[in-house]
Each structure stands twice: as structure tokens, then as C-alpha cells.
C-alpha positions, 0 to 999 in steps of 0.5 A: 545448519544454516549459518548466522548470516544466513539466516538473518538474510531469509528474515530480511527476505521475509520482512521486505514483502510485508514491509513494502505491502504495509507501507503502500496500504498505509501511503493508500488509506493516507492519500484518500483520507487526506484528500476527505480531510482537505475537501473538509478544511477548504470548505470550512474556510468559508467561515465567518463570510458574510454573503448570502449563500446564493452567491457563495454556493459557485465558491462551493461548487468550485471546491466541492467539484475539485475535492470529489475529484481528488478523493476519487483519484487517490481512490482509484490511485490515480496520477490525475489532480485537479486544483482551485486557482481562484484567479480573477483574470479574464476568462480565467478557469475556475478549476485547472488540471494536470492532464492539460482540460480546464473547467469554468463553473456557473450555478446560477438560479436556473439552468438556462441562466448557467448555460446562458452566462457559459455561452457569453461571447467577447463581444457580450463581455465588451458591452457589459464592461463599457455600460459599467465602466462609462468608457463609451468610446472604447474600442472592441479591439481595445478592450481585447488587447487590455485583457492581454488577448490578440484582437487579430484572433478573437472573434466578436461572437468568439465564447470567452471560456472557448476550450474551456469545459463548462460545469453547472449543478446536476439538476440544471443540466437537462433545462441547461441542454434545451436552452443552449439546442433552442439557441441554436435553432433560433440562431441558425436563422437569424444570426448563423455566425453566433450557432457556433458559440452555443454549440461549442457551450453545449459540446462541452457542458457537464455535471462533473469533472472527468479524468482520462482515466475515468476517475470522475467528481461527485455531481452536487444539485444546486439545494446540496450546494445551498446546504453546503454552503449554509454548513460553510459559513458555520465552519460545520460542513462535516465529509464524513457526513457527506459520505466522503470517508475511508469508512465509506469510500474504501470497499472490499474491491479497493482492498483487493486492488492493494492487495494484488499491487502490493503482492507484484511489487513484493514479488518482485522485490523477493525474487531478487533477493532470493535469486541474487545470492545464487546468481553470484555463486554462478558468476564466482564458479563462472570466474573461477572456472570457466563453466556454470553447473547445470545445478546451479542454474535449476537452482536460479529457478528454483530460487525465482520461483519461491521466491516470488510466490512467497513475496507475492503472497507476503505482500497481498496479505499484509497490504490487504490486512492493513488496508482493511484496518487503517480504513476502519474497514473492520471496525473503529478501533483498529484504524489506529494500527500502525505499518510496524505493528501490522507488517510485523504480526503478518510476518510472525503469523505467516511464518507460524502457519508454514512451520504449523503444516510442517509439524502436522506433517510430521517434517518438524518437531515440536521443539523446532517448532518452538524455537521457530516461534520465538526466532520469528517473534525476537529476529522480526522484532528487530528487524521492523524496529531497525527499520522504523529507527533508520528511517527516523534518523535519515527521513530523507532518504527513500530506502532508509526504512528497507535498509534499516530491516536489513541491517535490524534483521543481521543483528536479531539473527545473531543476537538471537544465537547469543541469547540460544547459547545464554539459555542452553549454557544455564539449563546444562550447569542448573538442569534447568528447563527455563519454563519448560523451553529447554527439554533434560531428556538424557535420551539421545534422540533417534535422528541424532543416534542416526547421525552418530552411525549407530545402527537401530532397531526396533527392539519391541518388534525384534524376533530373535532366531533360536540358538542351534547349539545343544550343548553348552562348552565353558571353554569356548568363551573368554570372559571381558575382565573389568578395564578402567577405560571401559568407563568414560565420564559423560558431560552434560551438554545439547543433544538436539534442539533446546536438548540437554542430556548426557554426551 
């Protein structure tokens, strides 16, 4: 029979997989309905701005670009993010990313007049600002270095936002391309020096912000940022209704994906736990003695290979169940569901199904499957809540919640065999069968007569031999006479799981 420890240590095996498997679908379905959620309040900043939304729709532009963005990143469970500056500077990029591309955005009424103001050279900009500025005798060169540029670098026909990648509206794109090709064709004629400026524009113009990793913004046509930013100056722009939701976003591929994420890493994690005790008994034996039995290497293997399929599937299953909850993937009314409450019914349930094949298979009894039961449900218990009671008083420590299981685990496990010994030692002094858990049955069963060496027989099928002696000779027998030793006072006590009977 297996010791306290031990068994304490197998729930603890048992819990990490679903608990890292819960843990990562719930960080999951976090990330992307954080991300809904910050694309929502940004937007919705807007409220209250008096300007018109003809003008506004390029602040939406900016921020609906890098939201989509970053839903779809933490969609694909991408390292890419993408962020707003709003920075004024010259030639300043409207979106920055972490992946070393910047994005300069235009939504203008038209796509000619986007590429147009995409394509604006240094000099154009220079003309521009002494119109306005009245400074007449100014100087290229010092306008240049007043923007903290080197005017030994930059050419007059130079484009402004060079290296930068230039988003316009989906529905401007096409007329967006043909401008910028007319330009090129015209240019090439008469000024060749500027062909360089409009083409670099349209080597680099897009509809959306695409990440090394393929994970790519939603387009928006210019009347959808109209109508965006119409909600905005309400504060009534609603991601839900945009289509940005974890009810929306997360389909039944994504689920999957967690699922086989989850299952390597806990794999990994009960592949160590399980191997580890076998690896120190050959390091003991290999201190101790010299040498390593053959067995005790099989049985690394043997342990390896358990262990990781066990955990693997331990943590698809729970990080695919959660997944699917939290999302609101079935339904509205689970999305509430909390990591314990799913990494613990996981547990139970698995454990419940490997001891169900066991008893169809005739392996185990129904009491041991009972008993099974509720040392699941009381040991899993204790070990999640040890877990979430660890990790709420040292938040900061990472690995707070899988130490707590630990710990939480030991203590259920010899809790539980104090609680076993409670029960038993009032069903054997009451003969109480503590609502049918403890079976009085004072017939020892057959396995444990078998333990005890006694030799049985199937007596209903037993076919005596017949006597070969005629007669019958009185004194050729002697008679047993009455011993009080013979008789021996039977206490009551456990003769087989949730037994009681006469030993």
C-alpha cells in the first residue's frame, strides 16, 4: 500500500498538469479580451471632442489600426505589440512597433489626396511652413536642422516619412496606387529626381499593419471610420458589435492550439515530476554501491513515458475545457468559470474515468472505487485551494500557486488517512455503515483469505472422491475433547476496504 507521501506526491503529479493547462487558457482568453477591451476604452476617449468626424476618423484610424493589431497578436499568441505615440514631432510616426517597422497614417477624402500627402517631400514641407510662418528668408538647410535633421543627409526631393510604412483606408488603396504609378510615369519625364519619392510611397503603402509572424490588423474603409468615430464622440463605440469578442475571435482551431500548448508544457512538467523520484533512487543506489540495476533504469522509462502522456493529456483537456468556457465559447453562462474550479472538476473527472475502465475491467472493486472517489474530490480539494491561498499571500512570486498544490496536496493526503481512521474507528465501535460508505460484512473476503494463506476452493463446485473403506472400525479413531483454547474471542476491526468485520 502505498504511503502517505506517496500518495500526496501522485495528486501533486496529477493537479500541476491541469493546473499549468488552466492557468495558460485563462492568461489566454485574458490577453485577448484585454486587448477588445483597450481598443473599446481608447476609442471611447474621444468622447465629448468637438471636431468634425472628417477630421477625427485619422485619430480613429490610428487607434483602431493598432487595437486590431494587438487583438490579433494576442489572438495568435503573438510576441509582436504595436503602440499609439501620438507624437507631434516632425515626421513623427503615428503607430510604433516592437519589431523595429513604423507606420505613418493618412485618411483623407480621397485616395489620391492620402498617397498624395504619403509622397510630400522635405522640400514641399519647407515651402508649406514659410508660407504659413512668413519667415521668407529662410533657409532649406535651416528649417532642416531646426527639426533636429542632418541637412547634409537629407534630400529636397527626400519623402518625409522615408522608412516609414504608409496606411491609408482599404477603399482608397486601389485609386491610392494609380496616382502614385501616374506620378511616376509623369516624373520620370519631367523631373526624374522626384520618381524616387513616389515610388519608395508606393513600395510601401498598405491597408493594414502586418507583423513578421503574419499576424495582421483589420482593414477599415473610410465610411467605417466615419461611423467609428461618430460612436466615439458619444462615448458609444461598442468592440462586441465591431466583431472584436472572445465570443467572436476564439473559434474551435484557437481551443485546439491551447489545448496542444498546454499538453507539451504539462508533459514536460509531469515527466519530471514522475521521473525525478526514480532518478534519485539510482543516484542513492549509484552512491551506495557503485553500480545502477537494470531495473531501476526501465523503470526511469517506464516512469518518462507515463508520466508525459498522462500530463500531456491532463493539460490539453483542461486548457481546451477552459478555453472554450472563459471565452464564452459554450455559452454566456460559463464564461465566469474560475482556473480552480475548472483545473479541479478536470482532475476529478479524469481520475474518475481511469478508476471507471478499472472497475468494468473487473481491476478494482467498487469500494476501492469509492474510496478512489472521494480521496480525489477531498486531496484535489485541498491542494488547488492550497494552491490559490499561497499565491494570494506571495503574489509576487511565480511559482507561488504550483508550490501551494504542493504543499496543499501533502496536507489533503494526510488529512484524508486521518479522516479514513475517524470514520472506520466509529463504524467498528457502532457497527455503523456511515450512509452506506463503510460496508459490515463479517465475511472476510476471498483476496484477503488469500493474503492470510488460507487455501480456497470452490466448494459449490467440489466433487468428493468415495470412501474405499467397507467397514466401519470405532477404535481406529480418537475423538477431539473440548479445549477452552480452542476458542478464541474475535474483535471487530477493518478486514478490506471501508470493511468491517470479525478479525
Amino acid at each position: 500500500m502505498k504511503s502517505s507521501f506517496e500518495e500526496g506526491y501522485n495528486a501533486f503529479i496529477e493537479i500541476s498538469g491541469n493546473t499549468y493547462g488552466v492557468k495558460r487558457a485563462s492568461g489566454y482568453v485574458a490577453r485577448v479580451s484585454g486587448a477588445c477591451d483597450e481598443l473599446q476604452n481608447n476609442l471611447n476617449k474621444f468622447h465629448g471632442f468637438t471636431t468634425n468626424i472628417k477630421q477625427l476618423k485619422g485619430d480613429i484610424q490610428e487607434f483602431r489600426s493598432s487595437g486590431t493589431f494587438n487583438i490579433a497578436a494576442a489572438l495568435n499568441d503573438s510576441k509582436y505589440k504595436t503602440v499609439v505615440d501620438r507624437s507631434h514631432g516632425y515626421a513623427s510616426p503615428d503607430i510604433t512597433t516592437n519589431w523595429g517597422e513604423n507606420y505613418g497614417l493618412k485618411a483623407l477624402f480621397s485616395g489620391a489626396a492620402s498617397a498624395k500627402a504619403q509622397s510630400i517631400s522635405h522640400f514641399q514641407r519647407y515651402m508649406e511652413y514659410k508660407a504659413k510662418s512668413g519667415r521668407i528668408d529662410l533657409l532649406f538647410e535651416d528649417f532642416i536642422t531646426e527639426k533636429g535633421l542632418d541637412a547634409f543627409e537629407i534630400l529636397k526631393s527626400d519623402p518625409i516619412y522615408s522608412d516609414q510604412m504608409r496606411l491609408i483606408p482599404e477603399d482608397q488603396l486601389k485609386e491610392a496606387i494609380s496616382y502614385l504609378k501616374r506620378r511616376i510615369a509623369v516624373r520620370a519625364i519631367t523631373n526624374p529626381d522626384e520618381v524616387s519619392r513616389y515610388q519608395e510611397t508606393l513600395n510601401r503603402l498598405t491597408s493594414k499593419i502586418i507583423a513578421p509572424d503574419g499576424s495582421e490588423s483589420s482593414t477599415a474603409t473610410t465610411q467605417q471610420l466615419l461611423d467609428i468615430a461618430e460612436k466615439a464622440k458619444k462615448g458609444e463605440y461598442d468592440a462586441a458589435r465591431d466583431g472584436f469578442s472572445t465570443e467572436e475571435l476564439i473559434k474551435i482551431d484557437h481551443i485546439l492550439k491551447q489545448g496542444v500548448k498546454a499538453g507539451i508544457t504539462a508533459a514536460t512538467i509531469s515527466l519530471v515530476l514522475k521521473v525525478a523520484p526514480e532518478l534519485y533512487k539510482c543516484l542513492d543506489e549509484l552512491l551506495s554501491n557503485g553500480t545502477i540495476d537494470e531495473e531501476e533504469l526501465k523503470s526511469i522509462g517506464f516512469a518518462a513515458l507515463e508520466g508525459s502522456t498522462e500530463g500531456f493529456i491532463r493539460g490539453f483537456v483542461s486548457a481546451t475545457i477552459m478555453t472554450s468556457c472563459t471565452s464564452g465559447f459554450w455559452g454566456e453562462a460559463l464564461k465566469s468559470a474560475t482556473p480552480e474550479v475548472i483545473g479541479g472538476m478536470t482532475v476529478i473527472l479524469m481520475n474518475t474515468l481511469k478508476d471507471s475502465f478499472l472497475l468494468a475491467k473487473g481491476d478494482i472493486t467498487q469500494n476501492d472505487f469509492t474510496y478512489n472517489l472521494q480521496r480525489n474530490i477531498f486531496v484535489t480539494g485541498c491542494g488547488l485551494g492550497g494552491g490559490v491561498l499561497l499565491q494570494s499571500c506571495l503574489p509576487m512570486i511565480p511559482f507561488a500557486y504550483l508550490l501551494g498544490n504542493f504543499v496543499g496536496s501533502m496536507v489533503g493526503s494526510f488529512a484524508f488517512v486521518a479522516y479514513e481512521q475517524a470514520i472506520l474507528s466509529y463504524c467498528i465501535s457502532s457497527g455503523s455503515t456511515f450512509f452506506g460508505l463503510v460496508d459490515q460484512n463479517y465475511k472476510l473476503p476471498d483476496d484477503v483469505l488469500k493474503e492470510l494463506g488460507v487455501n480456497l476452493f470452490a466448494y459449490e463446485k467440489y466433487t468428493s472422491n468415495e470412501s474405499s473403506v467397507s467397514t466401519y472400525t470405532p477404535s481406529q479413531y480418537e475423538p477431539n475433547l473440548y479445549n477452552a483454547s480452542m476458542v478464541k474471542i474475535l474483535r471487530r476491526g477493518v478486514i478490506s476496504v471501508r470493511q468491517v468485520g470479525y478479525i
